[in-house]
VOMI-533748 format. One record per residue (C-alpha): residue number from 1; x, y, z. Coordinates in steps of 0.02 Angstrom, whole numbers, plus 50000, padded with zeros to 5 digits. Layout:
% VOMI-533748
[NUM [X Y Z]]
...
//
This chain:
% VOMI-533748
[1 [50169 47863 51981]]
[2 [50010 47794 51941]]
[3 [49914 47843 51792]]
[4 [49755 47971 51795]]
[5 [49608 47862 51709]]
[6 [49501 47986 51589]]
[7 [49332 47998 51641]]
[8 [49225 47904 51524]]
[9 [49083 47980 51496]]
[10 [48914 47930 51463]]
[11 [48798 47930 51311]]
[12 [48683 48063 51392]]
[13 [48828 48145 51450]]
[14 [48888 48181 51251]]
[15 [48745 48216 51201]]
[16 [48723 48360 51321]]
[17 [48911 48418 51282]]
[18 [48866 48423 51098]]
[19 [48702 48525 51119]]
[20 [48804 48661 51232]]
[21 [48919 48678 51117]]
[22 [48802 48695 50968]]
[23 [48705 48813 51064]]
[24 [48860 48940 51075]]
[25 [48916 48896 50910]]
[26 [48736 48955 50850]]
[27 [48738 49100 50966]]
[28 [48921 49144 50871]]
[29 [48850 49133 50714]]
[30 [48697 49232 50755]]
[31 [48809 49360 50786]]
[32 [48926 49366 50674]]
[33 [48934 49501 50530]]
[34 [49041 49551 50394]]
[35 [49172 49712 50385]]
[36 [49333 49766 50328]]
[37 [49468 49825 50413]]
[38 [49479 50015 50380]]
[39 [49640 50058 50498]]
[40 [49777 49959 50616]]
[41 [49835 50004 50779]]
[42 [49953 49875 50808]]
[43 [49851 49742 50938]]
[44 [49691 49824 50900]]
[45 [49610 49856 50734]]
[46 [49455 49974 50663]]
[47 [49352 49881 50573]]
[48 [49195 49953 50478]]
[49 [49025 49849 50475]]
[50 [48959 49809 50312]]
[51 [48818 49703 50365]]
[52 [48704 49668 50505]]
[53 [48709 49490 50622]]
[54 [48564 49401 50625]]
[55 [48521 49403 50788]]
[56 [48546 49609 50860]]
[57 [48564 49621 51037]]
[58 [48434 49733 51125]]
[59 [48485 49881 51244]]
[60 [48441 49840 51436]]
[61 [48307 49876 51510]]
[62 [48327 50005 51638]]
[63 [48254 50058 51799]]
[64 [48196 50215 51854]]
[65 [48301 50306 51940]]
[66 [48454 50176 51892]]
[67 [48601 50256 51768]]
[68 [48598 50225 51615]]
[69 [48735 50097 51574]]
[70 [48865 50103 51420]]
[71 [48769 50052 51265]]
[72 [48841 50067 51078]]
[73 [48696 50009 50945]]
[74 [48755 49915 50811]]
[75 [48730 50001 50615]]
[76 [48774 50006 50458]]
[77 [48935 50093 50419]]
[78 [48987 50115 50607]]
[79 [49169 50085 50629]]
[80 [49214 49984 50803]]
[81 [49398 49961 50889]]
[82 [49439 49756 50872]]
[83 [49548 49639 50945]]
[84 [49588 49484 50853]]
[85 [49582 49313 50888]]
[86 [49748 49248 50946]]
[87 [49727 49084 50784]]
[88 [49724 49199 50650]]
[89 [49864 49272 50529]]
[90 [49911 49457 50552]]
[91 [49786 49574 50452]]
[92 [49809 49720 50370]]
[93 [49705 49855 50311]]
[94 [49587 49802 50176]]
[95 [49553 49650 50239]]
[96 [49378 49577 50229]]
[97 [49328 49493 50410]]
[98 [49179 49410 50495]]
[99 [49172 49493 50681]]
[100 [49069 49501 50814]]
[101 [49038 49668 50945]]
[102 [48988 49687 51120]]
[103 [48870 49826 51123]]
[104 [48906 49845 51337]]
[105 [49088 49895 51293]]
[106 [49110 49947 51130]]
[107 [49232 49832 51070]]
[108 [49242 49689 50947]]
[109 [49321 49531 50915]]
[110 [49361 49477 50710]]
[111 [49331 49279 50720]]
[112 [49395 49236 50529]]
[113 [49464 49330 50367]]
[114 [49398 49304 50218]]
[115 [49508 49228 50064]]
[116 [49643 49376 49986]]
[117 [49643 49439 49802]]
[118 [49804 49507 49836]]
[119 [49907 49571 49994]]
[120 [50060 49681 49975]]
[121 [50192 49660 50121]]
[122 [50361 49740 50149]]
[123 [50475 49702 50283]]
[124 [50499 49788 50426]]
[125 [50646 49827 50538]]
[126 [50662 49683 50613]]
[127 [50663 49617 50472]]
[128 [50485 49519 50476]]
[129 [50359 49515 50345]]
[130 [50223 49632 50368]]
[131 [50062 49663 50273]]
[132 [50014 49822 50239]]
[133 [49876 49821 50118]]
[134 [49753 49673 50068]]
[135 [49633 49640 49920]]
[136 [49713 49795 49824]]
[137 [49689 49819 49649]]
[138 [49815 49937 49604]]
[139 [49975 50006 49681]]
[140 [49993 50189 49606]]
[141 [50192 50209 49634]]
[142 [50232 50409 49649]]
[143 [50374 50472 49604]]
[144 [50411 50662 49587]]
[145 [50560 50793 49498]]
[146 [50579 50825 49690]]
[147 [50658 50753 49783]]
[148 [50726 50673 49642]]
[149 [50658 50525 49581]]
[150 [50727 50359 49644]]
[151 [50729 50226 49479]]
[152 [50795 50097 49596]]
[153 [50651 50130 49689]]
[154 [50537 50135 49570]]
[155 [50586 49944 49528]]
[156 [50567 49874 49683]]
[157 [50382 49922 49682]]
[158 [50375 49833 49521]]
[159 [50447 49684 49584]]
[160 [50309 49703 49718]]
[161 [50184 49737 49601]]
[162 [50205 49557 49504]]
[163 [50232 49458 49645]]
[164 [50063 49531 49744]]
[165 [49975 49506 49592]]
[166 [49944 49686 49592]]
[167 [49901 49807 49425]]
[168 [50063 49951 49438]]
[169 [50017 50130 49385]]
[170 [50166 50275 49388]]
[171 [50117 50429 49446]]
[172 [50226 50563 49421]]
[173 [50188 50718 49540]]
[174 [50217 50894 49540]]
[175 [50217 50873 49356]]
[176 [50241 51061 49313]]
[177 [50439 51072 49394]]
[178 [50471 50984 49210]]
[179 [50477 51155 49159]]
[180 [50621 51180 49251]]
[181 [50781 51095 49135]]
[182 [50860 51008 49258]]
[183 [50741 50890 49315]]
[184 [50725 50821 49127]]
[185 [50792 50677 49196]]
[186 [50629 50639 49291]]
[187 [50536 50644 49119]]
[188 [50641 50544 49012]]
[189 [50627 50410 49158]]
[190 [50434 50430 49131]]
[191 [50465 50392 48946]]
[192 [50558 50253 48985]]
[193 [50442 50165 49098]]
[194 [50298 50198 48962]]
[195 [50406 50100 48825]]
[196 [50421 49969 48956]]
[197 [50218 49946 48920]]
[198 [50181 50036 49113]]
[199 [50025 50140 49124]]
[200 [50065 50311 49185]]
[201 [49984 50474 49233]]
[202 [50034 50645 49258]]
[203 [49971 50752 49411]]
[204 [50013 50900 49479]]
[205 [49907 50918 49663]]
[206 [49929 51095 49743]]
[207 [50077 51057 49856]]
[208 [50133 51170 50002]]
[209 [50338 51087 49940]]
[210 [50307 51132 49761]]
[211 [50453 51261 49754]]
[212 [50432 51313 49564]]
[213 [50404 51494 49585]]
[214 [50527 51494 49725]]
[215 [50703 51482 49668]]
[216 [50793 51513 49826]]
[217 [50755 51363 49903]]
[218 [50824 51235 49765]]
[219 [50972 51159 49812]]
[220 [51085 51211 49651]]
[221 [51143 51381 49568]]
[222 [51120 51318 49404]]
[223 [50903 51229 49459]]
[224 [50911 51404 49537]]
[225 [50945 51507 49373]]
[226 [50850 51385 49286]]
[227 [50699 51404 49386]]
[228 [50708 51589 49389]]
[229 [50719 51590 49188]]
[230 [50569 51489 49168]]
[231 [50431 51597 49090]]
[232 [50251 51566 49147]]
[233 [50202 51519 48968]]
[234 [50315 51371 48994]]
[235 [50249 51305 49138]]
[236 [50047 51340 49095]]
[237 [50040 51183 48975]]
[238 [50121 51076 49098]]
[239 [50013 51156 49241]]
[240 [49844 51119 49125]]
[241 [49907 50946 49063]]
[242 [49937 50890 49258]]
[243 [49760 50969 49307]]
[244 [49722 50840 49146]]
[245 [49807 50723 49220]]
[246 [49709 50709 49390]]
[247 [49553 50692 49306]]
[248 [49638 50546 49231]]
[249 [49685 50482 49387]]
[250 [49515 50477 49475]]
[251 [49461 50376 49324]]
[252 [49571 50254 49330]]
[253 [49564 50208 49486]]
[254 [49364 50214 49502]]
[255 [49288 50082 49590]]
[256 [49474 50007 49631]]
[257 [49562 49960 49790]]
[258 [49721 50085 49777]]
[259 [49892 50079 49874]]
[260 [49997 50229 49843]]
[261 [50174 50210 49888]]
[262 [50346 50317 49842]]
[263 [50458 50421 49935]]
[264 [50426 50520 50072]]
[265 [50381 50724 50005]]
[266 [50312 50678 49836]]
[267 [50167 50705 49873]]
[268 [50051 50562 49912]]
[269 [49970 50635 50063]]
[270 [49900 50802 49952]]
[271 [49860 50700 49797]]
[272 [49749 50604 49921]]
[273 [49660 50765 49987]]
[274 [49649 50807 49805]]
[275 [49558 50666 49789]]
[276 [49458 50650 49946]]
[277 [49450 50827 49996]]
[278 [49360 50750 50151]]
[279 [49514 50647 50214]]
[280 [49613 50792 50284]]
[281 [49770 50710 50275]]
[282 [49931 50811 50349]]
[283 [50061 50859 50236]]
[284 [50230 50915 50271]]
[285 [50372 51044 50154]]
[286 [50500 50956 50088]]
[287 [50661 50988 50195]]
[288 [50765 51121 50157]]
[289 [50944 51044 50205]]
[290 [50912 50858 50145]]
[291 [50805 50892 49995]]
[292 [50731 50735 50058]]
[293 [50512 50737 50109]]
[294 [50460 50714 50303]]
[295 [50341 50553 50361]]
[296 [50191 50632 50376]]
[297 [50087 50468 50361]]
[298 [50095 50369 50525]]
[299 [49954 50244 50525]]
[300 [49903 50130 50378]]
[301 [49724 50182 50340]]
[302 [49578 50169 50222]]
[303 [49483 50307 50150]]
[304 [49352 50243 50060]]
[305 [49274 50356 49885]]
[306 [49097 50326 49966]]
[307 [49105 50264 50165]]
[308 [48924 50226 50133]]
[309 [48975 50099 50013]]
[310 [49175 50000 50005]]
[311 [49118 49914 49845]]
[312 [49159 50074 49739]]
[313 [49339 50061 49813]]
[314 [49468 50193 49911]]
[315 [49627 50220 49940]]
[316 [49751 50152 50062]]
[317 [49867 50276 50149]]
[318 [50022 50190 50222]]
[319 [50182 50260 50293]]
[320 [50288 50337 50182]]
[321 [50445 50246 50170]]
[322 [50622 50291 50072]]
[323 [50684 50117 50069]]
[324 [50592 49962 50012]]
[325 [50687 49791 50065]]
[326 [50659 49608 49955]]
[327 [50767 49515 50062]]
[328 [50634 49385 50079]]
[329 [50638 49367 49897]]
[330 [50778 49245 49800]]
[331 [50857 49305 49635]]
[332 [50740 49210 49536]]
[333 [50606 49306 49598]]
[334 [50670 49477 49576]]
[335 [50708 49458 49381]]
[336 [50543 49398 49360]]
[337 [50457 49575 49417]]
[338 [50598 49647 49286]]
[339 [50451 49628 49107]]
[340 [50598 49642 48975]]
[341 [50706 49559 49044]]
[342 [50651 49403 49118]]
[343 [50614 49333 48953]]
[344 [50816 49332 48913]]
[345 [50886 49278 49045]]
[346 [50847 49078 48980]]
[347 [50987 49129 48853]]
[348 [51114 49139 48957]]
[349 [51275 49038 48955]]
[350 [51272 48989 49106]]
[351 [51122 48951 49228]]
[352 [51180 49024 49386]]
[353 [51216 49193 49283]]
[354 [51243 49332 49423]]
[355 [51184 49452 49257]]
[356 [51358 49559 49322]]
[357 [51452 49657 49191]]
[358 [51573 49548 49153]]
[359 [51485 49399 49170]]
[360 [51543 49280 49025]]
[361 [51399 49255 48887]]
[362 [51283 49361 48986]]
[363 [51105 49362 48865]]
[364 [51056 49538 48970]]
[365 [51216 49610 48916]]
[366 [51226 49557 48740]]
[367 [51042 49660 48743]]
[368 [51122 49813 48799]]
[369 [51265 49796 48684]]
[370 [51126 49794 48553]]
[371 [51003 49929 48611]]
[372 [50863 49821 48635]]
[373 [50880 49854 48849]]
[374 [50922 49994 48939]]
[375 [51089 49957 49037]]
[376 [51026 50050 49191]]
[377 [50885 49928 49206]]
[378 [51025 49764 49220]]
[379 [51117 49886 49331]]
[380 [50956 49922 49438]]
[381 [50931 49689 49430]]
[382 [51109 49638 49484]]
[383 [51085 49786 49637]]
[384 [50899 49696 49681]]
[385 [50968 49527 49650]]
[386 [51112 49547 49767]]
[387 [51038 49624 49915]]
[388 [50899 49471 49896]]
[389 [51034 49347 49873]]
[390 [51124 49438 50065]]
[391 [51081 49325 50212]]
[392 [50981 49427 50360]]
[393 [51038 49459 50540]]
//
């Protein structure tokens, strides 16, 4: 078969080529202006604009008696539906993008993303990396006496936490059910976290599931008894320390990027409309057979403190999920989001230490033997470890 010869083309030719194409390239540019991605819809995304293009398309001119075609102005603030271009990396809420719109059908396109400070992922179920949060300053992990608190949980966020370069900050909801004796265990695993150097906060957000003041519904006799013993001058300093404890909360994360995550029922979705009573965000009772919260979250979303203005920060409402997986993560990796005990693990006998109970001349074990670690921290690392270390299919 005989070979197609490529045109060559002349030097006028080029030179016309090259002037098209910096014409569109400066009509591109002329319209291109900055946002950030304030919600995902799977192919399309809402993205908010934060500045104006350069050049701003005019409305048509129309004549009498014609209808008036579709028309959305371009301003400040206004959030548009985007598709993205099919070159660029998935994005995720947070995101800071340069986009252009099309004022005749409402719709945008997001042309580049800006460099990350940080992006938080998770995998999802088929098992794929997915972000769900970018340029976040702080992932506020909730945990609450109800349902009961999930340490193992609690640690994977951690582990998230150091590997997105991301500031951690425990939040422990529906703080006054401490008053109640059998969820002490949900405060002396507070304690323990704040000797681990963590930065925590107590809050106590009016909750439809907060069930203190009605016994019937706890799953137990005995957290039924206990509950129906506990005196209202027990619970008031808890109550006024939590109501403390929210005014503590908004500080801390003023003028920050937040990501809460936890289980499902703790409460993220009402500490959010306690702190943007605007948001409106649906909460759900905790379920009465399981114990365990309802998804009430369905679509990762930011709700900025001031819409006028993204620079003093919001928070990111995601999905709640009960299970968090690090499969993409090796070993190495997971004892390295574990602060007290990532600096032992050199002393080991061995190298390839699995960190397993009866792992010979094991430096984490010798610890606990010694008080210096807690043993349900190495327990909660060789768990981590080995579900990271287990293959996908």
């Amino acid at each position: 078969m005989a070979l197609i010869r490529q045109r060559k083309l002349t030097k006028q030719q080029l030179r016309r080529i090259d002037k098209q194409q910096a014409q569109q390239q400066e009509s591109i540019d002329g319209s291109l202006m900055d946002g950030v991605v304030m919600a995902h819809y799977g192919k399309q995304l809402e993205v908010q604009v934060t500045s104006l293009p350069a050049i701003i398309p005019n409305p048509p001119v129309v004549d009498e008696g014609e209808p008036e075609p579709f028309w959305q102005a371009i301003e400040l603030g206004d959030i548009w539906r985007c598709h993205v271009r099919t070159n660029l990396p998935m994005l995720a809420t947070g995101d800071k993008v340069r986009w252009v719109a099309d004022p005749n059908t409402g719709f945008g396109r997001i042309e580049s993303v800006q460099p990350r400070t940080s992006l938080v992922s998770r995998p999802d179920r088929y098992h794929k990396l997915k972000p769900v949060a970018a340029n976040v300053d702080i992932l506020a992990i909730v945990f609450a006496p109800l349902p009961a608190a999930a340490p193992n949980l609690i640690d994977r966020y951690l582990v998230v936490c150091h590997h997105a370069d991301v500031k951690p900050l425990l939040v422990l909801n529906k703080a006054d059910l401490l008053a109640i004796e059998d969820y002490a265990f949900t405060k002396n695993l507070l304690s323990e976290y704040q000797s681990l150097g963590y930065e925590t906060v107590l809050t106590a957000a009016p909750c439809p599931e907060n069930i203190l003041l009605n016994p019937s519904q706890i799953s137990s006799k005995s957290s039924q008894e206990a509950a129906a013993k506990t005196k209202l001058t027990d619970i008031e300093p808890l109550q006024q320390q939590a109501e403390l404890g929210l005014t503590d909360l908004q500080q801390k994360i003023k003028d920050k990027l937040v990501i809460f995550a936890g289980q499902s029922g703790v409460g993220k979705s009402t500490l959010v409309n306690a702190l943007l009573p605007n948001s409106d965000q649906s909460v759900n009772v905790i379920s009465t057979n399981s114990k365990l919260g309802q998804h009430t979250t369905t679509t990762s979303r930011l709700l900025p403190f001031n819409p006028e203005d993204l620079t003093q920060g919001g928070i990111v409402d995601t999905p709640g999920i009960r299970e968090y997986g690090i499969w993409h993560l090796t070993p190495y990796d997971i004892i390295a989001g574990f602060v007290e005990l990532y600096p032992l693990a050199g002393d080991c006998q061995f190298r390839d230490c699995k960190h397993t109970h009866n792992s010979k001349g094991c430096a984490l074990w010798q610890a606990v033997a010694e008080g210096k670690v807690m043993q349900r921290r190495v327990e909660s690392l060789v768990t981590l470890q080995a579900e990271a270390d287990t293959p996908t299919y």
